[in-house]
C-alpha positions as CSV (number, residue, x, y, z in Angstrom):
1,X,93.2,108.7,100.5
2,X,96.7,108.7,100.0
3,X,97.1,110.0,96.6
4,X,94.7,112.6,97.8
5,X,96.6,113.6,101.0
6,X,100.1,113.1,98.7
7,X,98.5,115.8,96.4
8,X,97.6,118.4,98.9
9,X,101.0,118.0,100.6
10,X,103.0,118.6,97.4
11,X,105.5,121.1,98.0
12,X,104.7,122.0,101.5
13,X,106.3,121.2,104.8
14,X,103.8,118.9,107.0
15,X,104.2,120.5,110.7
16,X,101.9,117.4,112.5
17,X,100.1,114.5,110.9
18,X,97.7,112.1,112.8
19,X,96.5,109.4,111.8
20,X,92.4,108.1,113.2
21,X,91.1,104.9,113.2
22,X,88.3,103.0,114.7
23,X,87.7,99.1,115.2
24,X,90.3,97.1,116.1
25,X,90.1,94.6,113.2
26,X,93.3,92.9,112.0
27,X,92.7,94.9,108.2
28,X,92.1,98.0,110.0
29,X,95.5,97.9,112.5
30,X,97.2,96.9,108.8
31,X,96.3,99.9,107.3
32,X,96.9,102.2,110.6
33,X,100.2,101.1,110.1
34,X,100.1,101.5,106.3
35,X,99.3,104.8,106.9
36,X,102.0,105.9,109.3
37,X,104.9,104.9,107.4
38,X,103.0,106.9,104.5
39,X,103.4,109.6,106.7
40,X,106.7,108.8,107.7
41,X,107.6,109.5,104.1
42,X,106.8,113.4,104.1
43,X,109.9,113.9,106.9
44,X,106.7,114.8,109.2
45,X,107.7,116.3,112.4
46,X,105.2,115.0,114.9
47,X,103.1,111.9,113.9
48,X,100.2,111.4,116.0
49,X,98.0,107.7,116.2
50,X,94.5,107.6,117.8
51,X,91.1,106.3,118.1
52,X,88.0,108.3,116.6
53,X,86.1,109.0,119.4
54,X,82.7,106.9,119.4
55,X,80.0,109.4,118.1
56,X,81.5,109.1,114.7
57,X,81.9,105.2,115.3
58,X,78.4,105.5,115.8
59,X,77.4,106.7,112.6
60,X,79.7,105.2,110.4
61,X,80.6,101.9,112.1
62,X,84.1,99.9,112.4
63,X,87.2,100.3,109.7
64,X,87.1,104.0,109.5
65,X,90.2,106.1,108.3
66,X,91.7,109.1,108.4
67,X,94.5,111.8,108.2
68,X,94.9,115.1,109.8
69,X,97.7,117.7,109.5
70,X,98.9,121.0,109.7
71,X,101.1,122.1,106.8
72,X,102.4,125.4,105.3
């Protein structure tokens, strides 16, 4: 995910980023946090940190990831 997201960002200026999660597992919180300083990396201007709402938990369960931004 992050060579992906690293890759799309190239050369561009990352407005907002967010960071999702779901569970509460200590592996999961690591990575939230892995993830944020990831972010922190791109000088992103606003970095936002939140839970995926439970529909999605529903299908795909505890430990889910992801990244959201706006960039130009």
């Amino acid at each position: 995910m992050m060579e992906i997201t690293s890759n799309f960002w190239n050369g561009k200026t990352v407005e907002m980023a967010a960071v999702y999660y779901s569970g509460n597992s200590s592996n999961t919180l690591e990575w939230v946090e892995t993830l944020k300083k990831f972010v922190m990396n791109f000088n992103v201007k606003k970095i936002y940190v939140g839970k995926i709402v439970p529909s999605m938990i529903a299908h795909v369960g505890p430990g889910l990831l992801g990244i959201a931004s706006l960039s130009r």
